[in-house]
C-alpha positions in Angstrom: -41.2 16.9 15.3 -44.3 15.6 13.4 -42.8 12.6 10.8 -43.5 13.9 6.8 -45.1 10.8 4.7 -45.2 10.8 0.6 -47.9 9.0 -0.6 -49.4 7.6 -3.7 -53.1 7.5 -4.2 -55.6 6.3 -7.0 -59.2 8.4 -7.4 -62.3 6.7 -8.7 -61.6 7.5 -12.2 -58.1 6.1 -12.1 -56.5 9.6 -11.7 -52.9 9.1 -10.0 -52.5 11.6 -6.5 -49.2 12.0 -4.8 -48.2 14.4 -2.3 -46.6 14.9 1.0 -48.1 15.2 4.6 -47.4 15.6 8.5 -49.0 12.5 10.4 -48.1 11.3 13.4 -48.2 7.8 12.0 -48.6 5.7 8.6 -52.5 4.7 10.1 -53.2 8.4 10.1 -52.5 9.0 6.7 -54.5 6.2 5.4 -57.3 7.0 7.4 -57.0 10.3 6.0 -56.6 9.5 2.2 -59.7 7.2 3.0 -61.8 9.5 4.2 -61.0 12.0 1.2 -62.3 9.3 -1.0 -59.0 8.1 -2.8 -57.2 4.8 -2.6 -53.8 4.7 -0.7 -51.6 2.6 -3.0 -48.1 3.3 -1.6 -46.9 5.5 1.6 -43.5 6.1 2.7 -41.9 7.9 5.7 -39.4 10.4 4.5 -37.7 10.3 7.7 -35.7 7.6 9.4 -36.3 8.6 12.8 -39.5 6.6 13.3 -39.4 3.0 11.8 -42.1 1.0 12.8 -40.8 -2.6 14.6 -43.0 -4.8 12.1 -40.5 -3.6 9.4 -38.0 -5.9 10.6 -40.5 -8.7 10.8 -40.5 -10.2 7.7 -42.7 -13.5 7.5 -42.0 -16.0 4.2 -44.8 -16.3 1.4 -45.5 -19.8 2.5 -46.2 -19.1 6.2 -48.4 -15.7 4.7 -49.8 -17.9 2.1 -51.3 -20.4 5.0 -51.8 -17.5 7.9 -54.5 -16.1 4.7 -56.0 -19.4 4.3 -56.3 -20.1 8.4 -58.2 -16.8 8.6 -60.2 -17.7 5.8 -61.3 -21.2 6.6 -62.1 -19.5 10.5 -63.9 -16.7 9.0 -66.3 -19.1 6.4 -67.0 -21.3 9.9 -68.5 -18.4 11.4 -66.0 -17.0 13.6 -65.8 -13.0 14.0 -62.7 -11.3 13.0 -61.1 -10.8 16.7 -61.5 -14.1 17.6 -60.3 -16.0 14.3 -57.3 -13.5 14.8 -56.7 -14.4 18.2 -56.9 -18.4 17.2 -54.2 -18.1 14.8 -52.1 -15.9 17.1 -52.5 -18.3 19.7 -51.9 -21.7 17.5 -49.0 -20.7 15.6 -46.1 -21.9 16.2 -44.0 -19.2 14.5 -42.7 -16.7 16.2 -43.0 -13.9 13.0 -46.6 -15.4 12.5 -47.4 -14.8 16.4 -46.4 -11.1 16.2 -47.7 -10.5 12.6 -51.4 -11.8 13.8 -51.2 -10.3 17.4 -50.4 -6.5 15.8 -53.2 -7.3 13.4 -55.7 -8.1 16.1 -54.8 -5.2 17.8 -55.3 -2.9 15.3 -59.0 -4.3 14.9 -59.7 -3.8 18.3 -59.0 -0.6 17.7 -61.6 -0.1 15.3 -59.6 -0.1 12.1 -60.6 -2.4 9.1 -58.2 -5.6 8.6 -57.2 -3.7 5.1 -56.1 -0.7 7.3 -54.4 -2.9 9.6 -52.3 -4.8 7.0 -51.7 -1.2 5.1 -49.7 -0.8 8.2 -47.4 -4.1 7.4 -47.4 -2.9 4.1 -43.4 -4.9 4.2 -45.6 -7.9 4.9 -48.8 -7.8 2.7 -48.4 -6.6 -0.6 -50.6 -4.2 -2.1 -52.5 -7.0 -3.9 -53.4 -8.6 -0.5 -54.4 -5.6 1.0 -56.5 -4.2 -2.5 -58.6 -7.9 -2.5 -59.2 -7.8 1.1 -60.5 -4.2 1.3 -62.7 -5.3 -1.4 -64.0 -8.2 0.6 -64.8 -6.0 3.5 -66.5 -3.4 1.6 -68.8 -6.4 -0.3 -69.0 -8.9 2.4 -66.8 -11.2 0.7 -63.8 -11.0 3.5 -63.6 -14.8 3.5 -63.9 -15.7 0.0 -61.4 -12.6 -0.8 -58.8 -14.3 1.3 -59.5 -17.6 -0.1 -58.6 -16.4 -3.3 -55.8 -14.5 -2.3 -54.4 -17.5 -0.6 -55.0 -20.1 -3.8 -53.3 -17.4 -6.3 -50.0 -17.7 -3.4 -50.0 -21.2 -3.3 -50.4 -21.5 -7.3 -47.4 -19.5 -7.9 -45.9 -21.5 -5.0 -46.5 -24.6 -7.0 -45.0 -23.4 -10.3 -41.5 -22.1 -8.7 -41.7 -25.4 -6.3 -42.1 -27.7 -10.1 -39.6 -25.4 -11.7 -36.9 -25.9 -9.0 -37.8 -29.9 -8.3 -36.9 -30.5 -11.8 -33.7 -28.6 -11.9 -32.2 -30.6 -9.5 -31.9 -33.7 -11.4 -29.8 -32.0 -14.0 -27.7 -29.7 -11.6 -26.7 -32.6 -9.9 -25.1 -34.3 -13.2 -23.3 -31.4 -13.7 -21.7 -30.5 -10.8 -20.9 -34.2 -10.8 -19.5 -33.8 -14.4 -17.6 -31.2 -12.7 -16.4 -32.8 -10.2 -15.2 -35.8 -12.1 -13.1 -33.4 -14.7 -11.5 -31.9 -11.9 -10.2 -35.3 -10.3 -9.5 -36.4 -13.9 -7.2 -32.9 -14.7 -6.2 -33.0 -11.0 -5.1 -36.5 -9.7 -5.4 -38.9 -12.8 -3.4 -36.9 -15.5 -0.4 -35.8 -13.2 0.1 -39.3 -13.0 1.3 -39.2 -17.1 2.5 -35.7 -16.9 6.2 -36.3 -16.1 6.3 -39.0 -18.8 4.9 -36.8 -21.2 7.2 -33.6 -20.3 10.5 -35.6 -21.3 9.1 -36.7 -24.5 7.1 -33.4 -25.3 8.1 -33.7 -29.1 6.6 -37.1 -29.7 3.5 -35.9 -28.1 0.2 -34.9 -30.0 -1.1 -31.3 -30.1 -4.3 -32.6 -28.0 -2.6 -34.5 -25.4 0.0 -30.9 -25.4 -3.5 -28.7 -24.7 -4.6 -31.6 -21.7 -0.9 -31.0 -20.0 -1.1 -27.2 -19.9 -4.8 -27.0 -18.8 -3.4 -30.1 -16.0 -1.3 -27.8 -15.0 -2.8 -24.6 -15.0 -5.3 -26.5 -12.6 -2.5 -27.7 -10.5 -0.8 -24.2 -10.1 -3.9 -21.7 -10.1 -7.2 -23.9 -9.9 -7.9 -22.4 -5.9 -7.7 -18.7 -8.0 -9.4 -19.8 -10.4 -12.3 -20.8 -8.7 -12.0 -18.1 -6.3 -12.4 -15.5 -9.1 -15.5 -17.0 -10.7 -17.4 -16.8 -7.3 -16.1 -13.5 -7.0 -17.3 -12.8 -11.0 -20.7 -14.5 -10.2 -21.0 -12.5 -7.2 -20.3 -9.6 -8.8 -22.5 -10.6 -11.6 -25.8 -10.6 -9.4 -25.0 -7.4 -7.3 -24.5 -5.4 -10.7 -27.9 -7.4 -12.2 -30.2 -6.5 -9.0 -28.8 -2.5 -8.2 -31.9 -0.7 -7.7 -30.4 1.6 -10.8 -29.6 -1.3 -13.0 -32.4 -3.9 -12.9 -34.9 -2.4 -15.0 -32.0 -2.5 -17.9 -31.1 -6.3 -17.0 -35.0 -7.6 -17.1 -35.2 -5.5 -20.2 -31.6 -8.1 -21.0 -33.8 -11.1 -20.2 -36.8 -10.2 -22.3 -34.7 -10.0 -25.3 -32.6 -13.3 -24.3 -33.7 -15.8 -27.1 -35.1 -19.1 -25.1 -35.2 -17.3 -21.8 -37.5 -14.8 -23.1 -40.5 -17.3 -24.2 -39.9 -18.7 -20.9 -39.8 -15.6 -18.8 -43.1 -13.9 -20.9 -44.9 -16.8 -20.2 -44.4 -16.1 -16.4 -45.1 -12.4 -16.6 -48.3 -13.3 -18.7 -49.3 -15.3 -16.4 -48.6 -13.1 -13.3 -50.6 -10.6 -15.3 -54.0 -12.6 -16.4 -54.4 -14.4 -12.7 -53.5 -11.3 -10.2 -56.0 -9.2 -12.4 -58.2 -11.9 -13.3 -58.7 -12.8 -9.5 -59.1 -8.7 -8.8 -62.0 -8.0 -11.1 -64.1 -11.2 -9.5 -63.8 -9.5 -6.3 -65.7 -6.3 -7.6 -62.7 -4.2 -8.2 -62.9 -1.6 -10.8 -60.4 -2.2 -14.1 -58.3 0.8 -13.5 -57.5 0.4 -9.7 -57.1 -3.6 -10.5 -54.7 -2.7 -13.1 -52.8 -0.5 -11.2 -52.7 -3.6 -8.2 -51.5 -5.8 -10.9 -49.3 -3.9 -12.1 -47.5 -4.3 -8.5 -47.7 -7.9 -9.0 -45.4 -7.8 -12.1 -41.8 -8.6 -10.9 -39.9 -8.0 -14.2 -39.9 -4.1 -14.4 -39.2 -3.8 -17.7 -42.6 -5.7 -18.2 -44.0 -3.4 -15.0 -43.4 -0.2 -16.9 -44.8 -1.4 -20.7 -47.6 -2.2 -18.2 -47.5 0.9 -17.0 -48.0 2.7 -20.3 -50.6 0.3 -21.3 -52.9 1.8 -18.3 -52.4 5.0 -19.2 -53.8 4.1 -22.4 -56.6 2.5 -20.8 -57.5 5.6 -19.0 -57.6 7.5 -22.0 -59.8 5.5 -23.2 -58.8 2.8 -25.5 -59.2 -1.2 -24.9 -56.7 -3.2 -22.7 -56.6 -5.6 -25.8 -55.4 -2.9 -27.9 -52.9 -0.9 -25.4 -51.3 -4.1 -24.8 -50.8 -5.4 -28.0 -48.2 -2.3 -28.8 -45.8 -2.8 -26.5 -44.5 -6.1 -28.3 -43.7 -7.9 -24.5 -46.9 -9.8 -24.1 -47.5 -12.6 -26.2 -50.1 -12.9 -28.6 -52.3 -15.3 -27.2 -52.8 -13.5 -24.0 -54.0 -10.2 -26.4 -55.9 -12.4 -28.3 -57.6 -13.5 -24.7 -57.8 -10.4 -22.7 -59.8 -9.7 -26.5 -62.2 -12.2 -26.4 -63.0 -11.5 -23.0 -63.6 -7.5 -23.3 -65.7 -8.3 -26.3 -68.2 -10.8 -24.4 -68.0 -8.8 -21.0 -66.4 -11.7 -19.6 -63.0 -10.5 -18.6 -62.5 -12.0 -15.5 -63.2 -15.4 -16.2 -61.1 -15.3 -19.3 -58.0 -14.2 -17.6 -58.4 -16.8 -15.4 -58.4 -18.9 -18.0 -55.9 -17.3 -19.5 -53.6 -17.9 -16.7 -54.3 -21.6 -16.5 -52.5 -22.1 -20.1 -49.8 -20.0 -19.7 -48.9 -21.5 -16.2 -49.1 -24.8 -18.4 -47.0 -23.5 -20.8 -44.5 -22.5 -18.8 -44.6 -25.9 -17.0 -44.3 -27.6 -20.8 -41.4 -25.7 -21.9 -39.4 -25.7 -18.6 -39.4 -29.7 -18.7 -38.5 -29.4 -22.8 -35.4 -27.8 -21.6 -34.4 -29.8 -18.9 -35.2 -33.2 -20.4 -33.2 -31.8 -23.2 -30.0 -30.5 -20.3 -29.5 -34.1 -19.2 -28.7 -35.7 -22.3 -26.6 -32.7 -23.5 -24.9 -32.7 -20.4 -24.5 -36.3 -20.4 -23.0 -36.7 -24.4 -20.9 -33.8 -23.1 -18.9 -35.8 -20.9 -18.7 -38.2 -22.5 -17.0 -36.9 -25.6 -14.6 -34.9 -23.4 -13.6 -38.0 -21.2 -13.6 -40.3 -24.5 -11.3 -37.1 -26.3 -9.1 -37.3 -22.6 -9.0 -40.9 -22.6 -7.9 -41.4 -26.6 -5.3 -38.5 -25.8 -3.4 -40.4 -23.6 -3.9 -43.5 -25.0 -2.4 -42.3 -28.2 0.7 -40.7 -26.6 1.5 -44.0 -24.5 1.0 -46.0 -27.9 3.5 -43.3 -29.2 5.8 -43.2 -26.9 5.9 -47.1 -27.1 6.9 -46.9 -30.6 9.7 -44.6 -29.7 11.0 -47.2 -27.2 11.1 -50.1 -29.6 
């Protein structure tokens, strides 16, 4: 039985086309949708029967991010396309990479375009990757196409790489804040408890609270901790259902400090990925609708969304943004400037460049500002521990005499 595929395509004018066909394979279709003169933006086999093996080859950004920039460097030197292919399959020392670049070189040899080829490890290359690269092939650009495609991954690389370096320092205070309450609660105050439990009326209401959190730890801390996991874990499944994520990115654009943070990123995402589209010749409305692929909060995705349509009606990107209140102001004001002096290209790039900063800025305003707070944290709890105890021992001392 011949597999049914549903596909999405974009016409010229930025008219949407989706349908279903028979093919015998996902190449088929494309070459097909390509022929009729419409870009293939998303195909999917509506049967399970006949899954392709590169679907459960998955290779990481990083080793995609330098595979891109190998084939570009090889292809600027002068090398055709088979044999740069046949270099990196040969030279990598990746196993994922290896097959990735091997299935690609066959397809070539083939006689199908390297955009075709990736279309068919669409799990691999987004649609992005493959958008920029059939613009390269079509205006001779292949190499500086994949250049750019591998400086926007290693950009975004960069950012999450900062953003994570400088978390650590203050994760690691507070798991060892943790750690040190828990010995505290755990092995130092048990030490008093039985003194304190025969002379529970002399005691003070603080020193009362430290003895029934003590032994709550001591008689339920492993369930404790075992249900927070659980509620964390819980927590994240419910957050990234398929059905539910749209609602929880919607959450995060409305979560005061997160959200300046997090629009900053999107903004960001937005002005580079389409910035870097239009330089390589790609029309507005078929750039937009790559971007908008690029857009990983889908609450932000779909505002998008209703922005292009606006564009296709005819109104200014500017404008269509500007209403659905998720973008901030500066990159309106930007995307603006740049429609109005035909420049919009260079000004997203641009554009990009101070968000990405921005984002860097505030991220290390918030985690300069987590050490202290964690820091005078502990500290007032161990000082409120420490004067707890110390009073009931000076109390109980009184008693005595």
């Amino acid at each position: 039985m011949i597999p049914k595929w549903k596909y999405t395509a974009l016409r010229d004018e930025g008219i949407l086309l989706s349908g279903i066909m028979e093919a015998p394979n996902k190449a088929s279709v494309e070459k097909y949708l390509l022929s009729s003169g419409v870009i293939p933006l998303h195909i999917q086999l509506m049967r399970r029967n006949l899954i392709t093996p590169l679907q459960f080859c998955g290779i990481s950004r990083k080793q995609r991010s330098s595979m891109l920039r190998e084939i570009s460097t090889l292809l600027g030197a002068g090398l055709d396309l088979d044999a740069t292919l046949t270099f990196v399959c040969e030279n990598t020392t990746s196993r994922k990479v290896k097959s990735v670049s091997a299935q690609l070189r066959s397809a070539v040899r083939d006689g199908t375009t390297l955009a075709n080829a990736m279309m068919q490890c669409s799990n691999i290359f987004p649609q992005l990757v493959i958008g920029l690269v059939q613009a390269g092939e079509v205006s001779g650009t292949l190499a500086y196409n994949l250049e750019r495609i591998a400086s926007l991954a290693e950009t975004e690389q960069a950012l999450r790489t900062s953003f994570y370096s400088a978390m650590i320092y203050p994760l690691f205070v507070a798991g060892s804040a943790l750690i040190t309450l828990y010995i505290i609660f755990t092995q130092i105050f048990p030490l008093f408890l039985p003194l304190f439990e025969e002379n529970r009326t002399a005691i003070p209401p603080s020193t009362i609270l430290l003895m029934e959190f003590a032994n709550f730890l001591l008689n339920y801390g492993q369930l404790a901790l075992l249900s927070t996991l659980t509620g964390a874990c819980l927590i994240h499944i419910i957050l990234y259902h398929p059905s539910l994520r749209y609602y929880s990115h919607w959450l995060i654009l409305r979560t005061p400090v997160i959200c300046k943070i997090h629009a900053e990123l999107i903004a960001a995402q937005l002005c580079r990925t389409l910035g870097t589209m239009l330089q390589s010749g790609i029309a507005l409305v078929p750039a937009l609708y790559i971007t908008k692929g690029a857009i990983t909060n889908l609450a932000a995705a779909a505002a998008f969304e209703s922005a292009i349509n606006a564009v296709k009606g005819g109104d200014r990107l500017a404008e269509s943004l500007s209403k659905e209140h998720i973008f901030p102001a500066r990159t309106i004001i930007l995307i603006r400037l740049g429609e109005e002096t035909a420049q919009l290209s260079k000004t997203m790039l641009h554009a990009a460049d101070l968000h990405e900063e921005t984002t860097r800025v505030i991220s290390q305003r918030i985690i300069t500002m987590l050490v202290p707070f964690i820091t005078i944290a502990l500290g007032i709890l161990i000082a409120w521990i420490v004067s707890s105890v110390m009073l009931t021992v000076l109390s109980l001392n009184e008693l005595a005499k």
